[in-house]
N, C-alpha and C positions, 0 to 999 in steps of 0.2 A: 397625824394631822387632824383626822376627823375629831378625838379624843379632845383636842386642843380648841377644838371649836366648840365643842361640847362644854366648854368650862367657862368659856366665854361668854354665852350665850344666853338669857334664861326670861322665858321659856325657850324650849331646845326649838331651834332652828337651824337647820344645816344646808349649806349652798349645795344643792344635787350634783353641782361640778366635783364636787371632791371624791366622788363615789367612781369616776370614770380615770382614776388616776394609780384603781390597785387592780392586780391582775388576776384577783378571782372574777371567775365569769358571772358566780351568784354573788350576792350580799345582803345582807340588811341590819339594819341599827333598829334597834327599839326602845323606846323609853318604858321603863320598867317600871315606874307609877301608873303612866297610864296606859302602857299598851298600845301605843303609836307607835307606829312607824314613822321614822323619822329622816329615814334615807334607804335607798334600794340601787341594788343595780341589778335587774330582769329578777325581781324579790318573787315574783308568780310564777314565775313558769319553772317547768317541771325539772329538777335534778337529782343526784343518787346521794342519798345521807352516809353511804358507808357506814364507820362506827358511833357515826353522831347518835344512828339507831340505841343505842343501849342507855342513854337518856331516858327513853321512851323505856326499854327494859327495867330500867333499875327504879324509875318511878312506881311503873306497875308491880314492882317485887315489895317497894316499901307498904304500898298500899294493901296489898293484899296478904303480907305476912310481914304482921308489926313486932315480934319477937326477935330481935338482932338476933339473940346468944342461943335460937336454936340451931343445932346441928343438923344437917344435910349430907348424906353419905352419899361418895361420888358414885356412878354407877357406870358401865363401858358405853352405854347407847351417851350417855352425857359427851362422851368425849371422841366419840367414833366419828371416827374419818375429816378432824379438824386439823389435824396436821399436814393433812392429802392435799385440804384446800388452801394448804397455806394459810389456817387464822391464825391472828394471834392469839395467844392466851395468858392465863395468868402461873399457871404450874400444877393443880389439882390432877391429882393420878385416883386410879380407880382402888377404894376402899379408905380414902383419904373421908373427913369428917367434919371438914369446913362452917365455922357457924353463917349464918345470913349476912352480918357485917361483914366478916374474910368475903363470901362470895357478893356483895355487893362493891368491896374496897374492889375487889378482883377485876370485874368490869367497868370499872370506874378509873383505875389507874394505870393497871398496864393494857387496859382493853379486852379482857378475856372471854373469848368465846366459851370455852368451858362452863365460866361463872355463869354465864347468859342462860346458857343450856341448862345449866344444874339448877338456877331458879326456874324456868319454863316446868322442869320436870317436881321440883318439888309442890310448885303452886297451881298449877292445871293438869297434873297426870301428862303431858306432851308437849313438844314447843308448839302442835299447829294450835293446840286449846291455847296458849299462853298466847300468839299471836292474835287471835282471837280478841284478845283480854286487850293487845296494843291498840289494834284496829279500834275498839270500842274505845277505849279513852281518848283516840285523835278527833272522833268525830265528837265528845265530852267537848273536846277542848275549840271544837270548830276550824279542827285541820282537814278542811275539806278537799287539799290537792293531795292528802300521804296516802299511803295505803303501804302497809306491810306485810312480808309474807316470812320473814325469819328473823330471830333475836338480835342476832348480831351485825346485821349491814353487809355481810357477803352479797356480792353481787346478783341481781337478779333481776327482770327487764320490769318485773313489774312490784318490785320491792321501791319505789319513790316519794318524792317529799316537795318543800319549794325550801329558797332559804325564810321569808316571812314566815310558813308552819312550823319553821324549826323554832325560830325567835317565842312566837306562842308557848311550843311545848316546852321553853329555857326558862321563859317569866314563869310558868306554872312550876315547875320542877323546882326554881331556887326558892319559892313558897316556903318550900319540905325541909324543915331543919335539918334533918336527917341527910336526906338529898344536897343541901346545901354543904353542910361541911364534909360530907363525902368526897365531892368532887374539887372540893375547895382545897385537899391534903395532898402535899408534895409525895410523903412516904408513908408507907403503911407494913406491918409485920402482922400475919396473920397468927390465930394460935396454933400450939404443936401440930403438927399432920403425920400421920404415918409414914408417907413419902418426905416430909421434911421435920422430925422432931422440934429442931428451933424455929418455926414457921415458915412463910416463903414472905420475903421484903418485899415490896412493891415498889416503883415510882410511877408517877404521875405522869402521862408522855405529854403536857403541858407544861410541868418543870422542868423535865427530861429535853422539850425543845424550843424552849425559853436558853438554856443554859449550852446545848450544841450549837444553834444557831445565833447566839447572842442577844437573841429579841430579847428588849423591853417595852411592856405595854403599859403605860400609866393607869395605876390603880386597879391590876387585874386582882379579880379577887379566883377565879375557879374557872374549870370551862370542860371539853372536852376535844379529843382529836380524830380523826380519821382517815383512813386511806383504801381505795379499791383503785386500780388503774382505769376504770369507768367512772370514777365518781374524782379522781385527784383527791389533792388535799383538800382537807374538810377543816374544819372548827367552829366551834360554838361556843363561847366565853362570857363573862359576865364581869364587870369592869366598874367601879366606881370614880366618877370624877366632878371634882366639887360639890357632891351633893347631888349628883345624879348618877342612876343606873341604869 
């Protein structure tokens, strides 16, 4: 319905009633030319991003190692103890040799913690240096309610975001051509791996729950998903409609 107003309308103008009729607690729309906010529901205050985080990961990975096609060899501290916490991940097992697009499609599509980790460790020696590196580009971007303390959005009291910082780091991130149709890809097949010679296939959990739950969003173009049972369902998408985004 919002979407539908949005077509109608121009300049974007949105009846703030509309925002009090979906059942996330957070929200926000923003106009993607100019960076307005254009409808909120409690857009400031303080919420848990879950895997929305890796937005924020996967920017920081392009930025800082612009060679897709080099290779990155898995290592145990990459993958230790992700399965204990229940992340999700993408499939990389230890000795596997993933280039930076595998590991970026990785946390981009099926959500993979691993991937997160295996950038953290190839680009900062650590995830707490890679955090580090997040932390600095939120305040770059003038996300001054986030603060992050791990790659992937597992929970932690003091890992937070709002939904308006998240909107910020989405306009910044679909910038990134790279960024852009990364997260914009339904499927992805990585190259051979030791643990999987024919790659590991990916899907997108935006196609994946576009297609379970029957949702249609007009003119979605890309987004991302997430889940902590502290933070519920998340999402952050990017939507084209009549000539706005």
């Amino acid at each position: 319905h919002i979407l539908e107003v949005l077509s109608l309308k121009d300049p974007i103008d949105i009846d703030p009633t509309l925002m009090t009729s979906i059942s996330s607690e957070f929200a926000a729309v923003m106009d993607n030319e100019t960076g307005r906010i254009v409808a909120d529901k409690n857009g400031t205050e303080r919420m848990y991003p879950a895997s929305l985080t890796k937005m924020m990961t996967a920017i920081v990975t392009i930025e800082n190692e612009p060679d897709l096609d080099k290779t990155v060899e898995i290592t145990y501290d990459m993958i230790a103890g992700l399965y204990e916490e229940n992340a999700s991940v993408a499939g990389f097992e230890t000795g596997d040799e993933p280039t930076v697009r595998d590991i970026l499609y990785g946390m981009a599509l099926p959500s993979g913690a691993d991937a997160c980790n295996a950038a953290a460790y190839d680009i900062a020696g650590s995830i707490d240096g890679f955090v580090d590196l997040m932390n600095q580009k939120a305040q770059e971007l003038g996300m001054n309610s986030t603060h992050f303390t791990n790659t992937t959005g597992l929970h932690d009291d003091n890992h937070y975001t709002t939904a308006e910082d998240l909107a910020k780091l989405l306009r910044y991130c679909i910038s990134n051509e790279t960024f852009a149709e990364i997260f914009s890809t339904p499927y992805y097949t990585t190259t051979p791996l030791v643990s999987h010679p024919y790659g590991i296939t990916m899907q997108s959990t935006v196609s994946k729950s576009e297609s379970y739950y029957g949702i249609q969003i007009p003119g979605l173009i890309g987004g991302k998903t997430g889940f902590t049972y502290e933070a519920g369902k998340c999402l952050a998408s990017w939507s084209q409609v009549d000539g706005h985004t």
